[in-house]
N, C-alpha and C positions, 0 to 999 in steps of 0.2 A: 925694746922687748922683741923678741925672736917670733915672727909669726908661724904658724902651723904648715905651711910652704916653705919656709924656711930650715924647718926642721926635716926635709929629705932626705934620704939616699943621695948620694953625690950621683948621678948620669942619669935617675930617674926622671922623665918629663912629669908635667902636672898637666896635660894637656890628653885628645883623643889621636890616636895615631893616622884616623881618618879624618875624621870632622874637624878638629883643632879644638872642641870644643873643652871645658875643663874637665879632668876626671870625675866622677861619682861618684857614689861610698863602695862601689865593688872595687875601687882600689883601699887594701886592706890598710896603707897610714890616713882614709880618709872617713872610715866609718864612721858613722855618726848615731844617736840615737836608734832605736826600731820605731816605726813609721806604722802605727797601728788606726789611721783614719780611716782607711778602709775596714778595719773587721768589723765595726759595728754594722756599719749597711749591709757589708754580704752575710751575717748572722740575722740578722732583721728579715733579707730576703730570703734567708733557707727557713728561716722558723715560719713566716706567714704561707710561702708554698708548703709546707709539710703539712700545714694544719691546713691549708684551703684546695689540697688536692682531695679531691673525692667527697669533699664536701657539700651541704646542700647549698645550691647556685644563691638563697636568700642569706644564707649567712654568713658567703664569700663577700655577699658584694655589701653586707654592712660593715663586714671587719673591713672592707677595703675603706667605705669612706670615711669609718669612725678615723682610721691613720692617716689619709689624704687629709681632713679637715683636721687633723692633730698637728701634723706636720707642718700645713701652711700656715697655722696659727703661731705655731712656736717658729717659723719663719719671719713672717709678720713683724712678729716682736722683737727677735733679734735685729732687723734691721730697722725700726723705729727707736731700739735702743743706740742702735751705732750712730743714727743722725741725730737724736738726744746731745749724745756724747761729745760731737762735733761742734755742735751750735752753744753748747754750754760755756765753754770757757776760749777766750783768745790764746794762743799759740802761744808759748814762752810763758802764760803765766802758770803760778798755784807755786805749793812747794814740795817733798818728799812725801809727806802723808796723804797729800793728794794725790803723788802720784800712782801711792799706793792701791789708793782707793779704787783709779782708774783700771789698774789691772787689774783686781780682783772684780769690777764690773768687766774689761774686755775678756776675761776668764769666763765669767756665766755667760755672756754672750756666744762665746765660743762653744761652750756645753748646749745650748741651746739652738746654735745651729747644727750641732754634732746630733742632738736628738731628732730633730726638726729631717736632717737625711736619713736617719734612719727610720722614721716614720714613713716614710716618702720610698723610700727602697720598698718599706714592709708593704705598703698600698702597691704600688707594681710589681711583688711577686706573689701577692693573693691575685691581681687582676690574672697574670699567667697561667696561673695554677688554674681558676676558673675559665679564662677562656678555653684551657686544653679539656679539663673535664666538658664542659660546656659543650666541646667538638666531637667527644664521645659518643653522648647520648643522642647525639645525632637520630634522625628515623633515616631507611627504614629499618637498621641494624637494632637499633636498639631496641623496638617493639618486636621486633623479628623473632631477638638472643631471648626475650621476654614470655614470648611462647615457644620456646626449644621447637620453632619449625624448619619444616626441611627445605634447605635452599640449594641452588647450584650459583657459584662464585668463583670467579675467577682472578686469583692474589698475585701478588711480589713481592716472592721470600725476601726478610731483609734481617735474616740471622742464618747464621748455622744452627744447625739441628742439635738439638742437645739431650741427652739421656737422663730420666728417671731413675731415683735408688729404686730397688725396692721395699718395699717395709713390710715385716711381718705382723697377718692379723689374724689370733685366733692360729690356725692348724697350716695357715695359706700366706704365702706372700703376695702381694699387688702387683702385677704384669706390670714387667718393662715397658715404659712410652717413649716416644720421641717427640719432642715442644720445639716446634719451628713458632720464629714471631713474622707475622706479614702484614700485605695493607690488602684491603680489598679495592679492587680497580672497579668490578663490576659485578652487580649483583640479581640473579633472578627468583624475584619471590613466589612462594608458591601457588599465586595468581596469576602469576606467568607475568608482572607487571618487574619491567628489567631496570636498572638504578645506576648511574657511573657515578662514582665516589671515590673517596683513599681515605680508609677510615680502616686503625689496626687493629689486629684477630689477634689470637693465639690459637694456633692449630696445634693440634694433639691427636699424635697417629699412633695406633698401635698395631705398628705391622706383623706380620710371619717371617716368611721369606724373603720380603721385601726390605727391610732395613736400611741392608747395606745403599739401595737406591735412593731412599729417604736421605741419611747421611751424606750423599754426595752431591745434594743440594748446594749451589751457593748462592750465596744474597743477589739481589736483580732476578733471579729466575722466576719465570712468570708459569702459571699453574690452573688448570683447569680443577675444580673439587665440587663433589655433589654430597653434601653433610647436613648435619645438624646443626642448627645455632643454639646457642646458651647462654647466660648469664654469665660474666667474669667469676674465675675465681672466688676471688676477694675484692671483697671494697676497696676503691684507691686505685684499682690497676689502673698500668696504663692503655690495657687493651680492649676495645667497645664491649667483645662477646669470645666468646670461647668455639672454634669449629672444628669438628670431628666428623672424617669425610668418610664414607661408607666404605667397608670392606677391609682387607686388608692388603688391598693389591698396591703396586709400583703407582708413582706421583703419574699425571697425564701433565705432561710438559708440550708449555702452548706458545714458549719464548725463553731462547736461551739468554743465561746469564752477559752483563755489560761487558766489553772487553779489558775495561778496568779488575773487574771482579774475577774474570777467567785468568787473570797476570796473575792476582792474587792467590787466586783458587792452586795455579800452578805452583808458585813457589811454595806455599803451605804442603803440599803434596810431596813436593820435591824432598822437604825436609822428613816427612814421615819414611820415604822411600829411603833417604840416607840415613835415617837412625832403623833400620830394620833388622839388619845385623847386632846389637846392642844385647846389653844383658836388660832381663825384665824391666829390672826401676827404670832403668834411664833408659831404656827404648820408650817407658811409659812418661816418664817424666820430662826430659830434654824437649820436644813439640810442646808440650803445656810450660812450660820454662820460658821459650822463647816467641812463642807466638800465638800462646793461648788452645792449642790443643787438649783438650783433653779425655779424647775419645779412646787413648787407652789407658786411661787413668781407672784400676779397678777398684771397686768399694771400698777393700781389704787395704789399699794401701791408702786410699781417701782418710779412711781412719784414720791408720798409722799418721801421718801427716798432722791431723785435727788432735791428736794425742800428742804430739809434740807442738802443734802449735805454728806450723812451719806451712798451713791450708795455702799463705801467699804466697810461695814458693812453688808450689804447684802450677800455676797458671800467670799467663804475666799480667805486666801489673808497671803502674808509672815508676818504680825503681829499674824498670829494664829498658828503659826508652832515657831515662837520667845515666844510664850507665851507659849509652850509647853518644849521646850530647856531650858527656865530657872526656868519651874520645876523640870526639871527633876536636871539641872547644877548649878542652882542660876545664879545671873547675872553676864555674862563673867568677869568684872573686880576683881571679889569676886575667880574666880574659881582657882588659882595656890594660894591662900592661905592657913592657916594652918584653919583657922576659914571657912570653906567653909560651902556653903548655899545650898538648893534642896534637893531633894530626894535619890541622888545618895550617897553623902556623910552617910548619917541616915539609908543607907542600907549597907555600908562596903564595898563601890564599891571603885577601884584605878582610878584614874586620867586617864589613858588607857585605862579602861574597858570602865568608863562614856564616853570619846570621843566615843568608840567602840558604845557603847549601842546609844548614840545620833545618829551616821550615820545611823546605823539604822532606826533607829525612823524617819528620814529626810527622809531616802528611801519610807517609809512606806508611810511617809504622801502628798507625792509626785504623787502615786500610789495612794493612796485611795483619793486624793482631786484632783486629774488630773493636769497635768505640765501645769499649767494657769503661763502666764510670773509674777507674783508677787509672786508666789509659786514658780517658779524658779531661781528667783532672791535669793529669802530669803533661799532655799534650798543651793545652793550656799556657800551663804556669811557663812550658818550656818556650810557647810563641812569643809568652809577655817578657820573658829575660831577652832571649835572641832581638829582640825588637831594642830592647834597650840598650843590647850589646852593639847591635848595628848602628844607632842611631848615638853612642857616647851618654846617653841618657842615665840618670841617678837610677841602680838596680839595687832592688831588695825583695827577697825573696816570699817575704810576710805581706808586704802586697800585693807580691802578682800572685800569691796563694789565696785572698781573701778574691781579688779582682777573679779571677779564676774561677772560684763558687758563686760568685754574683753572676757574671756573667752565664752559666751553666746552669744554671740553675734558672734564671731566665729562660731560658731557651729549650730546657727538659724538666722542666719542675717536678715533676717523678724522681728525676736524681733525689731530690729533696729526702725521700725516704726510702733511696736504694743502700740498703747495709754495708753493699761495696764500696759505693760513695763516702758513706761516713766513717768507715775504716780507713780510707784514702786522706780524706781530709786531715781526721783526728791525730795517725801516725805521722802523716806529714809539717803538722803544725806542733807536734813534739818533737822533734827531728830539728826544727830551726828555733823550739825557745827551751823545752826544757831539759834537753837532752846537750848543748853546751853546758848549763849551769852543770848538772850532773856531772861531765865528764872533769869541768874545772873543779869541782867539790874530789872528786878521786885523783887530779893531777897533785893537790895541794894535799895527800895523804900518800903519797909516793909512789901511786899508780903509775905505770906505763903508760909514755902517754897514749900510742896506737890502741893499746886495751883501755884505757879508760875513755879514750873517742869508743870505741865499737860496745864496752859494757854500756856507758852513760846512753847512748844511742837505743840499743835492745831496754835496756830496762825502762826507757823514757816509755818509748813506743807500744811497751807489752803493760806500763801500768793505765796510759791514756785509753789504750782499743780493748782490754779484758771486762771492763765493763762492759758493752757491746756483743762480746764475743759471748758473753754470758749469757746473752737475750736470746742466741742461735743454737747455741749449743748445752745450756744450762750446766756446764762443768768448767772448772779453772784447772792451767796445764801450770804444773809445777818445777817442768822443764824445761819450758818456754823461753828462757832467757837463754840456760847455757848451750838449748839448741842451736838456737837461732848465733849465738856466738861462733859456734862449730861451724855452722852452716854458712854463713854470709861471705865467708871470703871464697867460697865455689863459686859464686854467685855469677860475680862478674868474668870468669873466665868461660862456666858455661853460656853466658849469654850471647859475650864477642865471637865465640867460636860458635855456638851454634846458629845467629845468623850471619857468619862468613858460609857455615855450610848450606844454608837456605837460599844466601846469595846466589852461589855458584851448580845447585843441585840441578837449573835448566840446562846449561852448558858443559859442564865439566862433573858428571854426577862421582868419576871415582872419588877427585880428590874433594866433592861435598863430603862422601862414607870416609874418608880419611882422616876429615877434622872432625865430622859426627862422632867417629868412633873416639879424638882425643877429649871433643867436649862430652862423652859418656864419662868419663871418668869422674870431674866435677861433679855430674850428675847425680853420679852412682853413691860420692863420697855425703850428698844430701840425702839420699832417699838414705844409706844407711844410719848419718845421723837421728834421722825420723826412726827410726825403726828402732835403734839401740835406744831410744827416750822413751819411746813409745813403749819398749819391753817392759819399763822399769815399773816395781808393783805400782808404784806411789804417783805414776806420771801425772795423774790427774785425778781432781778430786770433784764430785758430786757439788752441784752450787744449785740453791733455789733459781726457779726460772724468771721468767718475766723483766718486767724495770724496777721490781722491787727487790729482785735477785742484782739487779745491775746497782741498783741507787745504795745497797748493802755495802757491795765489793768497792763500790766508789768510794764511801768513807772511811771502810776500813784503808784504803790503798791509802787516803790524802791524812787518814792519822799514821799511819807507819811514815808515812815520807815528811812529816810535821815533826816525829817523834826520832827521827835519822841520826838528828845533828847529834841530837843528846844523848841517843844511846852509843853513837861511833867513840865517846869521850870513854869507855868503858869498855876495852877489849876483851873482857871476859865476859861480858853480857852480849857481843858481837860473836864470838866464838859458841857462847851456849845457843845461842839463834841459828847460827849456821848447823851447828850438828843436830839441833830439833828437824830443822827443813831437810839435812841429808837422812836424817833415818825417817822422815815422813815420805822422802823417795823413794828409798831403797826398801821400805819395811820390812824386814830382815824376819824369816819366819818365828823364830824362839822369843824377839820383841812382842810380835804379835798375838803367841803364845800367852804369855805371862800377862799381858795386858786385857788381851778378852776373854784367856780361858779357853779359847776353842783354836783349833780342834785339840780335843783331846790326846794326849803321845801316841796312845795305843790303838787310836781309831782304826778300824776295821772297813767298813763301810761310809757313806758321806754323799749327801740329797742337796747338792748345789743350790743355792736361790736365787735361780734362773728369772725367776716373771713366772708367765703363762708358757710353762715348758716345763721338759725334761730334762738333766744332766745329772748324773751320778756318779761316782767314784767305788773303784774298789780297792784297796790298799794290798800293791803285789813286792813290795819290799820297800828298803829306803827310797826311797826318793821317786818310786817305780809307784802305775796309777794306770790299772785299764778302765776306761772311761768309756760308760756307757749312755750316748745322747751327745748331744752335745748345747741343748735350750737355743732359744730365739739370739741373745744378742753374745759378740763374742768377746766384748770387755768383761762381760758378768761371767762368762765362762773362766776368758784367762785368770780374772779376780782367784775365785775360788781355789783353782788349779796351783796358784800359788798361794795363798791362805794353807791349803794345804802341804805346801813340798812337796809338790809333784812338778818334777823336771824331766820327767823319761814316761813315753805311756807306750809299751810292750804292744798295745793291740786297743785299737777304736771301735767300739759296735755301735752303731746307727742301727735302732730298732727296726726305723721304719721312715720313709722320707717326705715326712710332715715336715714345713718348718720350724715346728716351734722344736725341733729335737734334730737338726740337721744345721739351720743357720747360724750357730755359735764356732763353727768348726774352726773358722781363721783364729777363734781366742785360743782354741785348744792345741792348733798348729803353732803359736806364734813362739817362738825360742824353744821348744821345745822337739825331740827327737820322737815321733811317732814309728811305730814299726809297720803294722800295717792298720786298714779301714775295714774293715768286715763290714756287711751292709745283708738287708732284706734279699727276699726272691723278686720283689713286686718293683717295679719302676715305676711307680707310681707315688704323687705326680712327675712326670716326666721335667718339669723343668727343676724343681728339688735336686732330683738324682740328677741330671744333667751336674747342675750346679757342684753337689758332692765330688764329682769325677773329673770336673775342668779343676778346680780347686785342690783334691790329692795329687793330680796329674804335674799344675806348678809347683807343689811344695815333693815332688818326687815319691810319692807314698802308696804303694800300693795297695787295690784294690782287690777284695774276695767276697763271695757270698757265704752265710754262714748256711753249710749246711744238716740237713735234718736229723738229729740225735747226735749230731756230733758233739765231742766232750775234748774241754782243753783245761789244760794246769801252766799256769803260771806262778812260780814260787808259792805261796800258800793257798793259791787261787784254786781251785777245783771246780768246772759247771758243767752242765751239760744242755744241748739247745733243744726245748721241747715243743718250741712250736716255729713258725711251718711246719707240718708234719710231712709236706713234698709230697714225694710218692712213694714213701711206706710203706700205707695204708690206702684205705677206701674214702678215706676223707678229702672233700674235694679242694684245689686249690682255693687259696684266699681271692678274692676280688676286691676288696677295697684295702685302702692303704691301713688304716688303723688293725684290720683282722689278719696286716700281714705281719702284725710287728713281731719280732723276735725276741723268743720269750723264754728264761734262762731260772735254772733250778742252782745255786751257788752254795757251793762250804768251804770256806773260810776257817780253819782250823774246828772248834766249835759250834759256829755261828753258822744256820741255814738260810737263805733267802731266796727270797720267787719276787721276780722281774717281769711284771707284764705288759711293759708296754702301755699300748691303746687296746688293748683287744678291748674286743666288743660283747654283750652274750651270748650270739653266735659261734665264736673264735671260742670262749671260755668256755660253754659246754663242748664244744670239739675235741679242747684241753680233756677235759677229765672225763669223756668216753675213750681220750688215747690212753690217759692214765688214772685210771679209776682208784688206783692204793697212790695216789697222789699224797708225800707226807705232810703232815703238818712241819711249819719253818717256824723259824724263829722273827724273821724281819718280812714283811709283804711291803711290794712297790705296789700299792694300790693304782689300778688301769684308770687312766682319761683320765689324769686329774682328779680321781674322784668323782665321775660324774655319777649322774642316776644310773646309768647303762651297767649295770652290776649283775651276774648271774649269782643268787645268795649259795648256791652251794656251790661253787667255787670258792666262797669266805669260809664257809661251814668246814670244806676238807682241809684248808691251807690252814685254818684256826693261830693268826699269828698274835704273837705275843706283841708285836712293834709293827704298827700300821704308819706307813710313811705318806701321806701327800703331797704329791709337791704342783704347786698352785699358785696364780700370782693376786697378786692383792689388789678386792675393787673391781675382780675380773667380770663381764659383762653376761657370762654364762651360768653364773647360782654354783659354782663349784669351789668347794664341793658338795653336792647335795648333800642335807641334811639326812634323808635316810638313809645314805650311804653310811656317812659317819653312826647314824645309831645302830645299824647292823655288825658295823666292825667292833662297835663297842660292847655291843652285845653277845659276841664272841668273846669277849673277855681281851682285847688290844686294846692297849695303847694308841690315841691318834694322836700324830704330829704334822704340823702344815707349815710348809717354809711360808707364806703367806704369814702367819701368827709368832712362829718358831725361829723364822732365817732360815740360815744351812744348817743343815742337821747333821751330827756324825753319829755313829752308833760304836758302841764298844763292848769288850767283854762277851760272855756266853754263857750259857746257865743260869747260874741265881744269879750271875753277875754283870749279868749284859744290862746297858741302860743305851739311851739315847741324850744326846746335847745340843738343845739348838743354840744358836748365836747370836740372836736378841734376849 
C-alpha cells in the first residue's frame, strides 16, 4: 500500500528547506484535520475577563477559586484515571471489546482533561482581569476622581487624540471634544501632599483655538495639567478617573515625545502631507486606510460607510498588516514549499531571515498604525505563523488565532470587552471555518470560483459580526455583502501603495504624492462604493437594540443558513427571495405607494418625521421639493425625501440655525441636486451656521439670506417671507435664534399655509403688529413644536383649518403642551402630530383638502 509520502508531486521534498525538518500541514498535500484544543481555553479566558473586568474584587476572586478548585479536581481525576487504566490490565492482553471500552474510557479522560484546562485558563483570566481592576482603584486617584477634586498631574500621552461626534440634544448639539488616553506619572493633591504613580486617565479637552495643538500630540509626550478628577465613564473602564484640565488654552509640554514615536509621528505625517492634493474621500480616507488616521474622516461620510457597512475600511485593521505579510511571504500555506511565492523568495531571502524580516515589519506596523485591538489580534496571529514558518513547525491558523486571544487577553483583559476585538476575532474566525464551507457549497453550484472565495468570505463574515454590529448601531445594512464585494479588491492595492507612499514621503516626498495620488484612486473607487449603497432607499433597516436585538438577528441568520440547503433545491423560491431583497433595497417609490398609501399622488405639502425637529416639504413639480428645515438626524431626512420622489430640491430654507432644523442637511444633500440654501439673518448659534456653510461649501451649494418681504415662485409655489421684518420697519432686530426664524405665508394652487418656525410670543406679536389683516390659511406649522410659548391671537387670526405638529416621541419637554393643542382645537383645527400620525402629507383645497399621516 502507497503511503501518503508516496503519493507526491515528483521533485517535491517532504522536508524544511531550512531545518531539514518534516513539512507541516501548511504544505497543502499535508493538511490534516483543524486543531481546535486551544479554542476552548482562549474562550474560557475571554469569557472569565469579560465578566471579572470591572467586577467587584469579592466576586472575582470566588469565580476564580470556584474554577482553580474545578479544574484541579477534574485534573486529579483524569490522571488517577490514566494510572487506573495502566495498572489494570497487563500489556497484550483483553480482546476487541475491550478494547473498545478502553477508548471510550481514554476519550472521557481526554474531555476531562480538556475541561480541567479550560477551568484553569478561566481561573487565570478572572485573576488578570481583577488584578488590573484591582490596580485602578488604586488611592490617591481613586478617592481623588471620587470627589471630582482639583489636582495638578503630570501624564504620558500614550494615544492620539481622537474627536467626539457631536449629537443633537434638544435645539443644541454637544461641543466637539478631544479624548487623549494617558498614565499619570505624578500627581499633587489638593493638600499639596504630591504622589509618583502610572495609573491611566482619560483626558478630555475641549479646546477653542487650540485644537489643532492638542492633535499634534504624540504618544510618550509628557504633559503638565491642572484639572479636575472624576469618576470613569463607565463601569469596566479601563481608565482609574476621567481629567479635564482647565481652560481651554494649548497642552504645557514638559517632555518631548521618544525618538521611536517622533519616526513614527513623522511618517504618519508624511502620508497625510502626500495625500493632500487628493479628491475629498480618499484625501479623507487613504491615512485611515493605511495607518489608522482618521482625523479627516467627516461625520457625513462616517455615515455613509456605517450604511454600507464598509466602518472597517475606514481605519486599519489586521486585514492591512495580512495584506502586507503576504507580500512580503506569499500566502502561509505556499510558504515551507520549494515553489514559494512573495517578495522574499525573488530577493534570495532564507525561510529564517523572511520570518525575521516579517516580525519586524509586524513590530513596525504595530507602532506606526497604534495597537488598535484588530491590529493586535492580527499582530499576534502574524508572530505565531512567522515563528512557525521559521522554525518548519506544524502551522494552522485556528490556533495561533485562539493562542492569539488567550494570550491578549491575558495581558489587556479590557480587550475582553473591546467591540473592536470582538469584530476582529468573530470575522476572523469565519474567514478560516465557515467561509471555505460557503465558498465550496457555491463552487459545487457553478460558482466562479474567485467569486465564490470572495462571496463565501463577505457573507461568512457579515453573518457572524451583524449580530454585534447590531448592539452599536441598532440597524442591519442590506448592502453589506455586495459592498463589501465591490470594495475588497481596492483594498489591497490601496494599502501597498499607500504605505509605499508613507515609506518614502521623508525622503523622496514628490514621488510619495505620486503613488498617493495613484493609490487615491482605489480609494476613491471605496468611498464611492459606500456612498452608491449608502444612497440606496432600502440600505438599511431599523433593528431592536441591545443583545436582545443581537440574540433576534442571531437566530434568524442560523435559520436562514439551516434553511439554505433546502431552499437552493428550488430556484424559484431562490429567485422570488432575491427579488423580495432587491426591491426591499431599492424601494422603488410607486411600490411604496401602493403598499402604505402614503404619500398620497397629489400631495401638496408634507411634515417629515423627523424626532425632535423640523423638516417639511413643499411639492414644486415632479420630482421637484423646496424643503424647508431640514430635522436633527439625516437618514430620517433622506428617508422621507425619497418616500416622497424628491430627487431635485430648486431651493433649501433653513428657518433658523438650531439643530434640530439644520443637522439633517447631509440627508437632504445626499444624491440629490440642491440649487441653492437660503438661511436666517441671525448666526446664531454660531457653530450651527458654521456647520451649514462648511457643509454647502463641500457639496458646492450656495449660500443666501432670505430677505425681508421678499416673495418667490417656484412652479406652483408662490410665498412670501414675513418675518425677519430687517429693517422695514421700527421693529427691532431678533436676538435670539428661535425669534429669528424665518417665517413664510405660502399658496400652493388653492391651498394657504403659514410656516412659523420657532418664533416665540415676542417674535409672534411683532408678526401681527407688521401684519395686522394677517389672512386666515388653510394649513398652520404650529411654532416650537407645539410648545406652551403661544401667542393666542396669532391662532385666533391665522384660524387654520389643519394644525400640523411635528414633535418627537417620548420627548423630554411636555411637547406639545396640552393647552396649546386645546386652543388650536378650539379654533376649530385639526391637530396632527408626527409623534402619533408619522409623516404627514396634506392634499387638496377647499372642501377637499384632508391630511394623511403614515402610521
Amino acid at each position: 500500500m502507497s503511503r501518503p509520502e508516496d503519493l507526491r508531486p515528483e521533485g517535491r521534498p517532504d522536508v524544511h528547506t531550512v531545518s531539514g525538518r518534516r513539512l507541516g500541514v501548511s504544505d497543502p498535500q499535508q493538511e490534516g484535520p483543524v486543531d481546535l484544543r486551544l479554542v476552548p481555553p482562549a474562550l474560557a479566558t475571554w469569557a472569565a475577563a469579560a465578566l471579572a473586568v470591572g467586577a467587584p474584587g469579592r466576586w472575582t476572586a470566588v469565580g476564580t477559586v470556584v474554577c482553580l478548585v474545578a479544574g484541579l479536581v477534574l485534573l486529579g481525576v483524569s490522571r488517577a484515571s490514566a494510572d487506573r487504566a495502566r495498572c489494570a490490565r497487563p500489556a497484550g492482553e483483553g480482546d476487541a471489546r475491550d478494547g473498545g471500552e478502553i477508548t471510550v474510557r481514554k476519550r472521557r479522560r481526554l474531555h476531562a482533561t480538556a475541561a480541567a484546562a479550560a477551568l484553569l485558563c478561566a481561573a487565570t483570566g478572572a485573576t488578570a482581569a481583577g488584578l488590573h481592576s484591582a490596580y485602578l482603584r488604586q488611592e490617591p486617584v481613586h478617592g481623588l476622581a471620587q470627589r471630582f477634586a482639583q489636582v495638578e498631574a503630570e501624564v504620558t500621552v500614550t494615544s492620539d487624540a481622537r474627536q467626539t461626534r457631536t449629537q443633537v440634544r434638544g435645539d443644541h448639539s454637544t461641543p466637539v471634544a478631544l479624548l487623549l488616553d494617558a498614565e499619570i506619572t505624578r500627581l499633587t493633591a489638593p493638600d499639596g501632599a504630591v504622589s509618583r504613580l502610572r495609573v491611566p486617565v482619560l483626558v478630555i479637552v475641549s479646546p477653542d483655538h487650540s485644537a489643532a495643538q492638542w492633535q499634534r500630540l504624540l504618544p510618550s509626550t509628557r504633559l503638565r495639567l491642572s484639572g479636575r478628577l472624576s469618576p470613569p465613564l463607565h463601569s469596566g473602564e479601563r481608565n482609574a478617573a476621567v481629567l479635564r484640565p482647565d481652560g481651554d488654552g494649548p497642552p504645557r509640554v514638559i517632555g518631548p515625545p521618544t525618538l521611536v514615536q517622533r519616526t513614527a509621528g513623522g511618517l504618519r505625517a508624511g502620508l497625510r502631507t502626500a495625500t493632500e492634493g487628493l479628491e475629498p474621500d480618499a484625501r479623507a480616507l487613504l491615512p485611515g486606510l493605511v495607518v489608522g488616521d482618521t482625523s479627516r474622516v467627516t461625520p457625513e461620510l462616517h455615515d455613509v460607510f456605517q450604511a454600507a457597512d464598509l466602518t472597517h475600511l475606514m481605519a486599519v485593521s489586521g486585514a492591512n498588516l495580512a495584506i502586507l505579510l503576504v507580500l512580503l511571504i506569499g500566502p502561509p500555506g505556499t510558504a515551507l514549499r520549494v515553489e514559494r511565492r512573495g517578495l522574499a523568495p525573488r530577493l534570495g531571502l532564507s525561510l529564517r531571515i523572511t520570518a525575521l524580516l516579517g516580525g519586524g515589519l509586524t513590530l513596525a506596523f504595530v507602532l506606526v498604525c497604534r495597537p488598535e485591538p484588530s491590529v493586535l489580534r492580527a499582530a499576534v496571529c502574524g508572530l505565531i505563523t512567522l515563528l512557525a514558518i521559521g522554525t518548519g513547525r506544524r502551522r494552522s491558523l485556528i490556533p495561533a488565532l485562539a493562542a492569539a486571544v488567550l494570550l491578549l487577553v491575558l495581558y489587556d483583559p479590557w480587550l475582553a470587552r473591546s467591540y473592536g476585538f470582538v469584530l476582529s476575532v468573530l470575522a476572523t474566525g469565519a474567514l478560516l471555518t465557515v467561509a471555505p464551507l460557503w465558498s465550496a457549497a457555491l463552487r459545487r453550484r457553478r460558482v466562479l470560483p474567485r467569486l465564490a472565495e470572495a462571496l463565501g468570505a463577505a457573507a461568512a463574515a457579515q453573518a457572524v459580526c451583524a449580530p454585534v454590529v447590531v448592539v452599536l448601531a441598532s440597524r442591519v445594512s442590506l448592502v453589506a455583502i455586495p459592498c463589501n464585494l465591490l470594495a475588497e479588491f481596492a483594498v489591497a492595492p490601496a494599502t501597498v501603495l499607500g504605505f509605499a507612499a508613507l515609506a518614502l514621503a521623508p525622503v523622496a516626498i514628490p514621488v510619495a504624492q505620486l503613488l498617493a495620488r495613484i493609490a487615491g484612486w482605489p480609494a476613491g473607487w471605496i468611498a464611492s462604493v459606500a456612498r452608491t449603497g449608502a444612497a440606496l432607499p432600502g440600505a438599511e433597516v431599523d433593528w431592536p437594540d441591545g443583545w436582545q436585538g443581537a440574540l433576534l438577528l442571531a437566530a434568524l441568520t442560523a435559520l436562514a443558513v439551516l434553511s439554505a440547503r433546502r431552499i437552493a433545491r428550488h430556484p424559484w423560491v431562490c429567485s422570488a427571495a432575491a427579488l423580495l431583497l432587491v426591491l426591499a433595497v431599492l424601494r422603488p417609490v410607486p411600490l411604496t405607494r401602493v403598499l402604505t398609501g402614503w404619500p398620497p399622488p397629489d400631495w401638496v405639502f408634507a411634515m417629515c418625521d423627523v424626532g425632535q425637529g423640523d423638516a417639511m416639504v413643499l411639492a414644486a413639480g415632479a420630482g421637484d421639493g423646496v424643503v424647508v428645515d431640514t430635522g436633527p438626524d439625516p437618514r430620517l431626512a433622506d428617508r422621507c425625501l425619497h418616500d416622497l420622489g424628491v430627487t431635485r430640491v430648486p431651493l433649501l430654507l433653513l428657518t433658523h440655525f438650531h439643530a434640530d432644523h439644520v443637522r439633517g442637511l447631509t440627508g437632504v444633500l445626499r444624491g440629490r441636486a440642491v440649487g441653492a440654501i437660503q438661511t436666517t439673518s441671525l448666526d446664531e448659534p454660531p457653530d450651527q451656521a458654521a456647520f451649514v456653510r462648511r457643509t454647502a461649501a463641500a457639496a458646492r451649494v450656495p449660500v443666501m439670506r432670505a430677505a425681508p418681504g421678499e416673495r418667490r415662485r417656484i412652479g406652483p409655489l408662490d410665498w412670501r417671507v414675513l418675518w425677519p421684518v430687517g429693517g422695514v420697519t421700527a421693529v427691532p432686530e431678533p436676538e435670539e435664534p428661535n425669534d429669528a426664524s424665518v417665517t413664510l405665508f405660502v399658496r400652493s394652487g388653492g391651498l394657504t399655509l403659514l410656516l412659523l418656525g420657532d418664533l416665540e410670543p415676542p417674535a409672534q406679536q411683532g408678526l401681527l403688529r407688521q401684519y395686522p389683516a394677517l389672512p386666515r390659511v388653510d394649513v398652520l406649522k404650529v411654532a416650537h413644536h407645539g410648545s406652551a410659548h403661544q401667542d393666542p391671537a396669532l391662532l385666533r387670526s391665522a384660524h387654520p383649518r389643519l394644525a400640523l405638529v411635528s414633535v418627537g416621541k417620548d420627548n423630554p419637554y411636555g411637547h406639545p403642551a396640552a393647552r396649546t393643542v386645546e386652543e388650536l382645537r378650539a379654533e376649530g383645527a385639526v391637530v396632527l402630530r408626527t409623534d402619533l400620525d408619522g409623516a404627514i402629507a396634506v392634499t387638496g383645497s377647499g372642501p377637499g383638502l384632508r391630511a394623511v399621516g403614515r402610521s
